[in-house]
C-alpha positions, -999 to 999 in steps of 0.1 A, spaced: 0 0 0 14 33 -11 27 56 20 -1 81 34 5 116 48 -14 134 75 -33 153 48 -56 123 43 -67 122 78 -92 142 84 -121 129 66 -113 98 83 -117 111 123 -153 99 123 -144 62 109 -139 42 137 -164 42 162 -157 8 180 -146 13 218 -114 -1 222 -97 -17 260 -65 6 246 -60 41 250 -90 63 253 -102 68 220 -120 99 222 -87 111 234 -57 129 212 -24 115 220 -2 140 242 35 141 246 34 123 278 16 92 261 38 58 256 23 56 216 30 93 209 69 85 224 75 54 203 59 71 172 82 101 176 114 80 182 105 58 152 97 97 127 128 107 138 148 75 130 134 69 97 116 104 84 88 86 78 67 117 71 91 144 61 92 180 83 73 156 111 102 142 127 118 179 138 83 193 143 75 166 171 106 172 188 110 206 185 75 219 198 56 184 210 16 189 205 -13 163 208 -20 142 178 -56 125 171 -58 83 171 -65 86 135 -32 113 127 -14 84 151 -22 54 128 -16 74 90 20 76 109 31 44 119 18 32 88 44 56 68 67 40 94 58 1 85 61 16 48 104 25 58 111 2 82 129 -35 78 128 -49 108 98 -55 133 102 -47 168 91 -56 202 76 -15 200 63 -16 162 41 -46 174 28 -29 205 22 1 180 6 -21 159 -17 -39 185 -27 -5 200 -34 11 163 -50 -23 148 -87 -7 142 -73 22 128 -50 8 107 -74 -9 92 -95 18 82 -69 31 71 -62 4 46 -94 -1 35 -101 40 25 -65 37 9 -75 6 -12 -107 26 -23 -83 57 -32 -63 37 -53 -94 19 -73 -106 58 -83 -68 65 -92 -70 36 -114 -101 43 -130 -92 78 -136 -60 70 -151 -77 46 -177 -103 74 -190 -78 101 -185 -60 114 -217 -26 101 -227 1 120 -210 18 129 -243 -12 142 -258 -18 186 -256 -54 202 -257 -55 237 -264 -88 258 -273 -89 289 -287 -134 301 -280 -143 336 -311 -171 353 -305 -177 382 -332 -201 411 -329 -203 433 -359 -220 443 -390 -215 460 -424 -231 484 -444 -233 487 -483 -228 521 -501 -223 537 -534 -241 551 -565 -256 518 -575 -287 523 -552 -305 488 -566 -277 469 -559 -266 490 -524 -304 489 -513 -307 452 -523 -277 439 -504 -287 457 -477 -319 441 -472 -300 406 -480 -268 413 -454 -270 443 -436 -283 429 -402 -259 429 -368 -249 392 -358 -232 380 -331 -215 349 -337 -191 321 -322 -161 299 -337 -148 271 -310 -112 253 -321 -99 224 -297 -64 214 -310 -54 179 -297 -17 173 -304 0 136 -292 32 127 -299 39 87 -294 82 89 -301 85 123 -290 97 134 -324 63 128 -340 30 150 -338 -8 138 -346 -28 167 -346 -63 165 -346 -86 196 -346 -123 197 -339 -146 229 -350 -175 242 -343 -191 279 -354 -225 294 -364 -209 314 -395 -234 305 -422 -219 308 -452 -257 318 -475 -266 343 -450 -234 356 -428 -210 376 -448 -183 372 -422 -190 333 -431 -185 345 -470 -222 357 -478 -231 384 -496 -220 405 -533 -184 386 -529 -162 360 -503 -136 389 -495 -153 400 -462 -150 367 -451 -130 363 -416 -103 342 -409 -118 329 -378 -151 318 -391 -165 286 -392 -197 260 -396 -197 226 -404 -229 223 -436 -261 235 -431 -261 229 -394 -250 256 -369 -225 251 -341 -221 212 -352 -192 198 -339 -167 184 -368 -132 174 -372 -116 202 -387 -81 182 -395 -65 153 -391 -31 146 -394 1 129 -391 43 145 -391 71 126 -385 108 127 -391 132 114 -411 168 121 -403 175 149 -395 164 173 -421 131 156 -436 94 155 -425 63 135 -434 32 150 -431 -1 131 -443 -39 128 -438 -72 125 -445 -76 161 -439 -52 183 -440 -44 219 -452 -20 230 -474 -3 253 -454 0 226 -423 25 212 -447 45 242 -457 82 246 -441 75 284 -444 53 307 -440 65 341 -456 42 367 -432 43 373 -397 10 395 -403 -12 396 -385 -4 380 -348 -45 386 -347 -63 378 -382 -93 394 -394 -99 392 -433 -90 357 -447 -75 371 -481 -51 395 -462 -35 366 -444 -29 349 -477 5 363 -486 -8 387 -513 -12 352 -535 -47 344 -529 -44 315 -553 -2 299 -546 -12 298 -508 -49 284 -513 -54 270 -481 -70 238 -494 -86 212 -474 -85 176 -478 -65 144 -479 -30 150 -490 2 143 -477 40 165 -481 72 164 -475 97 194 -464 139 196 -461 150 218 -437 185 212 -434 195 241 -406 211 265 -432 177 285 -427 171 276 -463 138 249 -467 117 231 -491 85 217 -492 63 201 -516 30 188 -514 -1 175 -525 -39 178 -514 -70 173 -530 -104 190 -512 -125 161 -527 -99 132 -519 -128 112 -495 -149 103 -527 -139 74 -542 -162 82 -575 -142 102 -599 -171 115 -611 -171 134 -577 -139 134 -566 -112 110 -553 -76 118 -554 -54 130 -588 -93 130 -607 -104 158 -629 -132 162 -594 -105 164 -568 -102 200 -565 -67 197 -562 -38 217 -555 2 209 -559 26 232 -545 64 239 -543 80 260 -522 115 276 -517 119 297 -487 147 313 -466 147 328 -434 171 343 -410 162 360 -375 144 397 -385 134 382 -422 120 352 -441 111 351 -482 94 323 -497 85 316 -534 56 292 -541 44 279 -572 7 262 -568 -7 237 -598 -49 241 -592 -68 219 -607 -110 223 -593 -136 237 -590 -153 249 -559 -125 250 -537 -100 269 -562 -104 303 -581 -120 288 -609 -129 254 -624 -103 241 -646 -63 242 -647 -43 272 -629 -9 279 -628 -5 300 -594 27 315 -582 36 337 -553 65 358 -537 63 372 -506 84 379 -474 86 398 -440 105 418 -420 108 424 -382 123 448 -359 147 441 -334 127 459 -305 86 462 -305 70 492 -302 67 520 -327 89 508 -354 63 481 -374 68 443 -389 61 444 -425 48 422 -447 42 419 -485 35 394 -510 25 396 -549 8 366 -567 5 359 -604 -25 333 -622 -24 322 -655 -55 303 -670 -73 316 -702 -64 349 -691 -40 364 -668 -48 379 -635 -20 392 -600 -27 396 -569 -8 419 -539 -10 429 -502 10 447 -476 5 446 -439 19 467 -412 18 460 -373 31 476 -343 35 453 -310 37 459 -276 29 496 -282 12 511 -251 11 481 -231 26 448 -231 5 424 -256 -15 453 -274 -8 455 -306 -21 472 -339 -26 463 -377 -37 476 -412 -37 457 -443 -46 467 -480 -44 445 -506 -58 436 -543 -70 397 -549 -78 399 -582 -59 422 -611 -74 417 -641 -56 433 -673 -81 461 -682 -103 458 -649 -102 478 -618 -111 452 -590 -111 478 -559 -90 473 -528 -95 456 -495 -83 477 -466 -86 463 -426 -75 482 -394 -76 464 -363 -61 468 -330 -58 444 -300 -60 444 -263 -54 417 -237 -75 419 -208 -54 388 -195 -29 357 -205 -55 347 -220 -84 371 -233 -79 394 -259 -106 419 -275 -97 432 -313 -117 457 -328 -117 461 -365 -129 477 -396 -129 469 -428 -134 483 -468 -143 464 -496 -138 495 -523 -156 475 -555 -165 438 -541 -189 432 -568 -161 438 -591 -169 435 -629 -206 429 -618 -206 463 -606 -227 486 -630 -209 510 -657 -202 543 -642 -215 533 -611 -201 524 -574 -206 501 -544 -185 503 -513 -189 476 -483 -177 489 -451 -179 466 -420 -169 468 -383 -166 442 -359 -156 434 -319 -135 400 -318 -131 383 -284 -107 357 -282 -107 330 -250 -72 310 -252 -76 276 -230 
């Protein structure tokens, strides 16, 4: 039986209730009592409960019967040898002692059965709880159009978006990562979901699984492991494309509001896909990398009218990437073969390629990250892409930081697609509650749907508050 301390004693005063021919049981054990003698002797020879030994000779005080028996049974726990005094001890503390085996026995039958529904001690949970308030307002010189999306998306919501990351690692060297989502953020009738005239006021952190709000789903699912020293394995049934990148190019923003602004200003090289796929990256500690990779969004099917994986359904995307990094700065080139529909930038084959990079200061404060990125597409017709994000950290207080983006995610040759501008700024309340603020401009979201000689504006503002658990 495992040693007991005097910590477990109290609930136990009450236990035994049979008189006993011994010492009075009602009775604490003083100083001047044979037991309490022996039982000091024995602490002190064998520091069977640590601290106790000095504290009992140093400044004696009375012990209860119950205090008594958790102590010579740390004692029995320490000792080798039986003597003519541990058997009187014993004789005298026999009812207690067996109460005090019999709770113990119970203790350790809960320990056990906690420890086999318990989670594996290698595994991580970590939770990161959204909630978004905000809304958005249409504007321009297109009054149908303004007055019609209006009507369709111009209601106040207040929504949620709940990520539990489960991370195990079973050599130490390996990671299985498994994330389960939930959110409300329907996509037909929330614009921060990707309703409305276009997808570009879609948020970063916003999420529902189908039709069904706040359904719980696996998100991903995936596996990494090493081989040598300078190669990793990733692979799932559901994994992203950037999960399998060696590098990511920005370090904007640390708090994300607009999807496309986080996308490296090439909406369509860093594509964010989601399915089964599996990569590999080199990293071979000269801060240069590589990383290629392969996932295709409709890779659970196994109809290729539908989907599978390398089918003309997958809605698939290959990428390459070369990056290098050093301490302030990183630069990355990526070169993305799309081959889709739904989840791509349009159905059929697209040659994507991106460059972007970053740059940090030394010191936080008023000096600002930056971070850039330019895109190129090339299907029937050509189209580029851009974006450039500046934030400040730590600039009044620890942890507050602010942002703006601007960016364009569609160039067309002879087509002015508008700009999408976001400002944000972030304030922890604690370690682990932060509240962001934000706006937003979508300058001409309908792009070439947007009437000749005509305008429409989307402006939205919004309250994130992020719970980290």
């Amino acid at each position: 039986m495992v040693p007991l301390t005097l910590s477990l004693l109290a609930p136990l005063a009450a236990e035994a209730s049979e008189p006993l021919n011994r010492l009075n049981r009602w009775m604490d054990l003083t100083p001047e009592d044979w037991a309490y003698r022996e039982l000091a002797q024995l602490n002190q020879q064998h520091s069977c409960v640590s601290g106790q030994a000095d504290g009992m000779a140093r400044s004696p005080a009375a012990m209860t019967r119950n205090e008594a028996a958790a102590l010579l049974q740390a004692c029995l726990n320490k000792v080798s040898v039986t003597t003519d005094a541990i058997r009187r001890l014993i004789w005298e503390f026999e009812a207690e002692l067996a109460i005090l085996k019999g709770r113990a026995d119970a203790v350790e039958a809960r320990v056990g059965e906690l420890d086999a529904t318990s989670f594996s001690t290698t595994t991580k949970l970590s939770g990161l709880a959204t909630f978004v308030l905000g809304a958005n307002r249409f504007m321009g010189s297109a009054d149908a159009l303004v007055n019609q999306n209006n009507q369709r998306f111009g209601a106040t919501s207040f929504n949620n978006d709940l990520q539990l990351s489960l991370e195990t690692s079973f050599t130490g060297k390996d990671l299985l990562t498994t994330v389960l989502r939930a959110g409300n953020f329907d996509g037909d009738s929330n614009v921060f979901g990707g309703a409305g005239p276009s997808s570009l006021a879609t948020l970063e952190t916003a999420f529902q699984e189908g039709a069904t709000p706040n359904l719980l789903a696996i998100d991903k699912i995936f596996y990494a492991f090493p081989i040598g020293d300078a190669f990793t394995i990733t692979a799932g049934p559901r994994v992203g494309q950037e999960d399998m990148l060696a590098l990511w190019p920005s370090v904007y923003p640390s708090d994300a509001i607009l999807d496309v602004l986080t996308l490296n200003g090439a909406p369509g090289a860093y594509n964010k896909t989601l399915g089964a796929g599996a990569g590999i990256s080199w990293s071979p500690g000269d801060n240069l990398s590589l990383s290629l990779n392969y996932v295709a969004a409709n890779g659970n099917s196994s109809s290729p009218l539908a989907g599978g994986i390398a089918t003309a359904h997958a809605d698939s995307a290959a990428t390459l990437q070369v990056g290098y990094e050093q301490e302030a700065w990183r630069l990355a080139v990526t070169y993305s073969a799309l081959m889709g529909g739904e989840e791509q930038l349009a159905p059929g084959f697209t040659h994507a390629l991106g460059v972007g990079g970053s740059w940090q200061p030394e010191q936080s404060g008023w000096l600002p990250s930056i971070s850039g990125g330019w895109g190129y597409n090339r299907r029937d017709s050509d189209s580029q892409s851009w974006s450039l994000g500046l934030e400040w950290s730590d600039v009044l207080i620890d942890g507050h930081s602010i942002g703006m983006g601007v960016g364009q995610p569609v160039i067309a040759s002879t087509i002015d697609d508008g700009l999408v501008w976001e400002w944000w700024t972030s304030w922890p309340i604690s370690d682990s509650i932060s509240v962001t603020p934000a706006l937003f401009l979508l300058t001409r979201p309908l792009g070439e749907a947007t009437p000749s000689q005509r305008t429409v504006q989307q402006l939205g503002a919004l309250v994130k508050t992020s719970f980290r658990f």
